[in-house]
C-alpha positions as CSV (number, residue, x, y, z in Angstrom):
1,X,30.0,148.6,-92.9
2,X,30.0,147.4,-89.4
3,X,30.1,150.8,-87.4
4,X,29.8,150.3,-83.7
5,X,28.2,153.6,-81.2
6,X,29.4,153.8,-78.1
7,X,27.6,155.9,-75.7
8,X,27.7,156.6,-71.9
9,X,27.6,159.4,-69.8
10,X,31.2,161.3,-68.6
11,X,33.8,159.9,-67.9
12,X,32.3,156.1,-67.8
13,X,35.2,155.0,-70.1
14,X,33.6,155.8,-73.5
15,X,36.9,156.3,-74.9
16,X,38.8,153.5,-73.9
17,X,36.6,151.5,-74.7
18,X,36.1,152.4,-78.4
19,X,40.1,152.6,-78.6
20,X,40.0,149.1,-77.4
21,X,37.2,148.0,-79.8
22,X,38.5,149.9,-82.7
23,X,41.9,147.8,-82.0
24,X,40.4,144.9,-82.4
25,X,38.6,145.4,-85.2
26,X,41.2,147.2,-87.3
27,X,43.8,144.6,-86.9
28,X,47.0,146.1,-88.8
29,X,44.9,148.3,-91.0
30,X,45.5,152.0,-90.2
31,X,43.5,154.3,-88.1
32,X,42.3,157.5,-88.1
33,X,41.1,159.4,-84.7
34,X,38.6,162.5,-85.8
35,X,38.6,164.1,-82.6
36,X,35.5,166.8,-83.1
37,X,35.9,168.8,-79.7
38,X,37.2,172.7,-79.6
39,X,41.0,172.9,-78.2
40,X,40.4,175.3,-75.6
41,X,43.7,176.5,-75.0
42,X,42.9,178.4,-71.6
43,X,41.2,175.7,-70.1
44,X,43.7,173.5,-68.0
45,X,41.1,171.1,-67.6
46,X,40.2,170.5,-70.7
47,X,43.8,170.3,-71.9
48,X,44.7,167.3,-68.6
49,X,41.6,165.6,-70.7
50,X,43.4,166.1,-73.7
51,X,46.2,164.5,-73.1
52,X,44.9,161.9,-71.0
53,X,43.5,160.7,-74.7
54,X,47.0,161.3,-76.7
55,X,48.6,159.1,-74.1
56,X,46.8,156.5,-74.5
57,X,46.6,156.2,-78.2
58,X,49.0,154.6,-79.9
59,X,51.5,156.9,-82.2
60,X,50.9,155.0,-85.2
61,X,47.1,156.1,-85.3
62,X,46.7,159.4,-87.6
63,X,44.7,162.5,-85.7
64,X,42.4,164.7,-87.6
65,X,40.8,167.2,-85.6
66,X,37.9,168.3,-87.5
67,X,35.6,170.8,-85.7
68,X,32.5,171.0,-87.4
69,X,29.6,168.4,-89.1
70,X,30.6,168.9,-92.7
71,X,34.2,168.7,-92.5
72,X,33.6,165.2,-90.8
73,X,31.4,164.1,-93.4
74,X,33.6,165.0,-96.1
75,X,36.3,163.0,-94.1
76,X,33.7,160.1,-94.5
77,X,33.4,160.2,-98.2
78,X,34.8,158.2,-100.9
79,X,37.8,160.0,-102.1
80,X,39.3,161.5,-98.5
81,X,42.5,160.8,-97.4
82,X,41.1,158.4,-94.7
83,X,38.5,156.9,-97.1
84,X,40.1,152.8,-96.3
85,X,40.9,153.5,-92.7
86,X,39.1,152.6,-89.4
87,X,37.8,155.5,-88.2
88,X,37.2,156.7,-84.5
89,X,34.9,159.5,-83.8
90,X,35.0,161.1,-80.6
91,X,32.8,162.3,-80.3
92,X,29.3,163.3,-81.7
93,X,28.6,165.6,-78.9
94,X,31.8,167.9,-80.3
95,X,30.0,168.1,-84.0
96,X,26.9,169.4,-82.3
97,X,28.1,171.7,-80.1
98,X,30.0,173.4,-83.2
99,X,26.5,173.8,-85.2
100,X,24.4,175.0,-82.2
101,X,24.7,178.8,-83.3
102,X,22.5,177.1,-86.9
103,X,18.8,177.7,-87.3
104,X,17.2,174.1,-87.0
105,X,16.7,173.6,-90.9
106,X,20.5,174.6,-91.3
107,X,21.4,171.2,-88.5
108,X,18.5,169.1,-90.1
109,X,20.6,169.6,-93.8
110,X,24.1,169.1,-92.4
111,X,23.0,166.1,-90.2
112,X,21.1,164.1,-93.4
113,X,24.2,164.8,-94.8
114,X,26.5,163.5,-92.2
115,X,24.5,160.7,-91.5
116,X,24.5,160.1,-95.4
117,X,27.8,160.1,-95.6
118,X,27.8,156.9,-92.7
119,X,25.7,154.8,-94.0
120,X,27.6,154.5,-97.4
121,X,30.8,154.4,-95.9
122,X,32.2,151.1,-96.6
123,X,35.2,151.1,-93.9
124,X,33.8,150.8,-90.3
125,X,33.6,153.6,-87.8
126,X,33.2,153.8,-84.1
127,X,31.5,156.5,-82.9
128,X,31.7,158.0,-79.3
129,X,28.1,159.9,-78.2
130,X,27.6,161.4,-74.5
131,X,24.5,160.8,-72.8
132,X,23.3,164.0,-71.6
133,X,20.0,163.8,-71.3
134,X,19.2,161.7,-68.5
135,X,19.1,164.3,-65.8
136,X,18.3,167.5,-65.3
137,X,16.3,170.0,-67.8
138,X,18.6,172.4,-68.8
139,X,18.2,175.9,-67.8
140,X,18.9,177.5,-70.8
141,X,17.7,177.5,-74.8
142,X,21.0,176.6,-75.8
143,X,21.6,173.4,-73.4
144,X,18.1,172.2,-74.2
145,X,19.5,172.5,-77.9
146,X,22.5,170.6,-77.2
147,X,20.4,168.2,-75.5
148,X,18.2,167.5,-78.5
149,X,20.1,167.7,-81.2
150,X,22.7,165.2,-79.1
151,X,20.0,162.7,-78.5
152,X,18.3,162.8,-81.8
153,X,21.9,162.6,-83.7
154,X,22.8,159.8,-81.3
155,X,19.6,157.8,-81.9
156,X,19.6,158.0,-85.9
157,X,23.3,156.9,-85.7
158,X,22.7,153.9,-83.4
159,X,20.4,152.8,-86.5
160,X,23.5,152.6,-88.6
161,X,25.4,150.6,-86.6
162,X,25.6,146.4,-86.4
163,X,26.8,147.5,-82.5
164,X,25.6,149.7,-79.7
165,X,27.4,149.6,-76.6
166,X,26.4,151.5,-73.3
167,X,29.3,152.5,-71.1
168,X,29.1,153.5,-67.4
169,X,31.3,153.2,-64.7
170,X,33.7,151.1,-66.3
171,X,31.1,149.0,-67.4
172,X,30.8,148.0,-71.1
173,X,27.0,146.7,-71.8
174,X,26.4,145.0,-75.3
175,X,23.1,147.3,-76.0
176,X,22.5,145.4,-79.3
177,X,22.9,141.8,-77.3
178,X,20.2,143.2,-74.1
179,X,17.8,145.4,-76.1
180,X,15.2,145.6,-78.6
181,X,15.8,148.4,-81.1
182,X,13.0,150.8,-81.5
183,X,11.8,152.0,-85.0
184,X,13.2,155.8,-85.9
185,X,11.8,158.5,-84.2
186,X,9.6,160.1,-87.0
């Protein structure tokens, strides 16, 4: 399949973008938006966010919210209920965060599987990834975690995918027009 990766760092228009290019590559064929992140409830922030995405995608488009690795790569599969649609991930970032309580051997199974699950899926997918790891070292075990498992998910993905685009600043960059890819990390 012809999965695209998007990845940027926050708000660089990530989003947008891959509703844009999903549009375009879907045509009238249906959607399906697998939004990973947590709902947070509490947090009026992250609820203006939230609904900052619902209005911009159209109502037609079916929403999944699937919050962990394994019920997204069941989603994936032959045989789900969004097996023939286009399918936009956003994001990544929200599958790891939901594992980051798992010993390392526990992520390494679920990601093989995930990214399993990708590679023989014959519908395309765009995926959203956050850059995170271009600043500062985090402080803590957990946000060095994050960082690692984020980066290393992102990188095995991009491998997967006939497109790689890097959005900043409202900038959309063709990485995979610009850039020689590098064999996978070991």
């Amino acid at each position: 399949a012809n999965h695209l990766l998007i990845t940027g760092p926050s708000r660089g228009g990530k989003s947008e973008w891959a509703e844009q290019r999903i549009r375009e590559m879907a045509g009238a064929a249906a959607i399906t938006y697998l939004a990973t992140g947590p709902t947070l409830p509490d947090d009026a922030a992250w609820q203006q966010r939230l609904s900052r995405h619902r209005q911009r995608r159209p109502e037609h488009w079916r929403l999944l919210e699937a919050s962990s690795i394994s019920a997204v790569s069941q989603l994936l599969q032959q045989g789900s209920d969004c097996q023939e649609d286009f399918v936009l991930l956003d994001s990544l970032g929200g599958l790891v965060a939901s594992a980051l309580e798992l010993e390392e051997e526990c992520w390494l199974e679920l990601q093989a599987a995930f990214l399993m699950a990708l590679e023989k899926r014959s519908t395309p997918v765009v995926l959203v990834a956050e850059e995170v790891g271009w600043g500062v070292v985090p402080p803590t075990a957990i946000g060095g975690r994050f960082r690692d498992r984020n980066g290393s998910l992102t990188r095995q993905c991009e491998q997967l995918c006939s497109e790689s685009w890097l959005v900043a600043a409202g900038r959309a960059l063709p990485l995979h027009q610009l850039a020689q890819r590098l064999n996978p990390a070991p």
